[in-house]
N, C-alpha and C positions, 0 to 999 in steps of 0.2 A: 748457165749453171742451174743447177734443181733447186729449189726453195729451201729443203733442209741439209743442203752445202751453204746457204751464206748465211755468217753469221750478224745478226741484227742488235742495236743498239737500241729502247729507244729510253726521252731523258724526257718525264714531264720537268717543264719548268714553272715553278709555282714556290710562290714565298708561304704560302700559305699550307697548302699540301708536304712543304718542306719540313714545315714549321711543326705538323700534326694538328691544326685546327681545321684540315679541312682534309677531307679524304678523297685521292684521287682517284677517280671511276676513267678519266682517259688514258691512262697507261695500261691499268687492264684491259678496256676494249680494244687497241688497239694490240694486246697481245692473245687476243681471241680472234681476232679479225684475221691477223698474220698466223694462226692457227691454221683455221679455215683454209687457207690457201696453201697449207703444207710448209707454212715457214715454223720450223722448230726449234733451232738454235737462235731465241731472242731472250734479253736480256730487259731490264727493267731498272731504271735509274729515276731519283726523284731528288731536283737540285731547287734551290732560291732562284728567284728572277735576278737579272741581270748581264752583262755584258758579260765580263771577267768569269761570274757563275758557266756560263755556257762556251765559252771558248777553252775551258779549261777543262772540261765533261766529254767537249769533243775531242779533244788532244787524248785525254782518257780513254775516250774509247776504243776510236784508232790505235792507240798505241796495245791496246787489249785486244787486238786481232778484229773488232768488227768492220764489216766489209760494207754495213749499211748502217745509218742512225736517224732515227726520226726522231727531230724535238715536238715537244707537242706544248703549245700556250706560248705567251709569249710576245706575240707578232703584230697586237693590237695598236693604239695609241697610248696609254696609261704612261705615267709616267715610270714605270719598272718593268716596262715592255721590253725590254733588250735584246731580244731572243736573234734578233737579222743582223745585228749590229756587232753580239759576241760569235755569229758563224760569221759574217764576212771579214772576221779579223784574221778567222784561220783556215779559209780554203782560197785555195790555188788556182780553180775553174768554176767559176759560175756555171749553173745549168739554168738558164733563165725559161726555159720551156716546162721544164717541170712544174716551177713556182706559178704561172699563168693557169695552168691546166690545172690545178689545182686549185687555182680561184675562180677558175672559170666552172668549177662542178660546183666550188660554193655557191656561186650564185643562182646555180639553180636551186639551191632549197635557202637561200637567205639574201637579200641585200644588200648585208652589214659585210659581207665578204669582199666585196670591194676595198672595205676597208685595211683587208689585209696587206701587210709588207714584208711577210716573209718570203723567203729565198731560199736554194739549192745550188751545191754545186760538192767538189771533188777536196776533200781537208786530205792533205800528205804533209805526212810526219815521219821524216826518214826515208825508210822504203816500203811502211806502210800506206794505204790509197785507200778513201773510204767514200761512201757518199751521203751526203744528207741532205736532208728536206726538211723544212721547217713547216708542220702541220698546226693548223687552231687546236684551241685547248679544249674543247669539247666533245664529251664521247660520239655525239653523232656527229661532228665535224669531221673526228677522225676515220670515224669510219666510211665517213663519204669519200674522203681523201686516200684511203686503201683500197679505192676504188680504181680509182687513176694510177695509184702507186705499185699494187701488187703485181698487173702483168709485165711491167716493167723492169722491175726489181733481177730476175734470171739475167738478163740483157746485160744492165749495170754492171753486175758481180762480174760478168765473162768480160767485160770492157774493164774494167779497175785490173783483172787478172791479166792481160794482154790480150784477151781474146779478138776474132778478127770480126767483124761487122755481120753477123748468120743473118 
C-alpha cells in the first residue's frame, strides 16, 4: 500500500502530557517524521500511563479504521510503565521482530535501550486488523524508530488487507 492509503494511529502515552503539565514534542515528531515519508492520514491521541489506559485507545483505534498505531512512552521500568502490558492484552499476533529491530537501532545511539520492553504485533477487533508497535517516548527515540518502521509500514497495511507477500 502507498503511505497516504494507510491510515495511522499514533497515542503518546504519558500521565503527565495527559494531564497538561507537560507538553508532548513526541507525537508531533513522530507525525513530522511520518510526513516526511508521505504517510498523511495520521492521527494524534494523547492518553495517561497505564495498562487499561492503552488497551482501550488501541481497541479505539482499530475500531476507528487505523490500519497502523504507534504508542510512544511507556515501555520503561517505572512503575506506570504499562504500555507492553495494556498492548499484549489486546493483540492476536505477536511481531516479535519488529520490537528487536527496534531496540536494536536504539542501541546504537543509547544503552538504556536495552532497557526497553516494548512489543508489536496484529490487535483485531471484529473484522477490523491493525498493527502496532510500541516506540520510547522520546522525540529522538521516535524518530530513530521511524527509521525501521517507515519502510515497512506499505508491507504491513497490504498484509492486514490480505495482500499476498510482494
Amino acid at each position: 500500500m502507498r503511505p497516504e492509503e494507510i491510515v495511522i494511529v499514533v497515542i503518546t502515552v504519558s500521565d503527565r502530557a495527559s494531564n497538561g503539565t507537560y507538553v508532548d514534542e513526541s507525537g508531533p515528531a513522530a507525525i513530522d517524521t511520518l510526513a516526511t515519508s508521505g504517510f498523511t492520514d495520521v492521527a494524534l491521541r494523547v492518553i495517561p500511563d497505564g495498562r487499561a489506559a492503552v488497551a482501550d485507545a488501541l481497541r479505539d483505534a482499530v475500531d476507528g479504521g487505523a490500519r497502523v498505531i504507534l504508542t510512544l512512552g511507556g515501555t520503561g521500568l517505572g512503575p506506570r510503565d504499562e504500555t507492553p502490558e495494556g498492548t499484549r492484552a489486546v493483540i492476536t499476533a505477536e511481531v516479535p521482530g519488529v520490537a528487536e529491530a527496534l531496540r536494536a537501532r536504539g542501541l546504537q545511539a543509547t544503552p538504556t535501550a536495552a532497557l526497553s520492553r516494548a512489543v508489536a504485533g496484529v490487535v483485531t477487533t471484529g473484522s477490523h486488523r491493525a498493527f502496532v508497535a510500541n516506540l520510547p517516548g522520546s522525540p529522538r527515540a521516535v524518530t530513530e524508530s521511524l527509521e525501521v518502521l517507515t519502510p515497512l509500514l506499505g508491507h504491513i497495511a497490504s498484509q492486514l488487507a490480505g495482500g499476498d507477500h510482494g
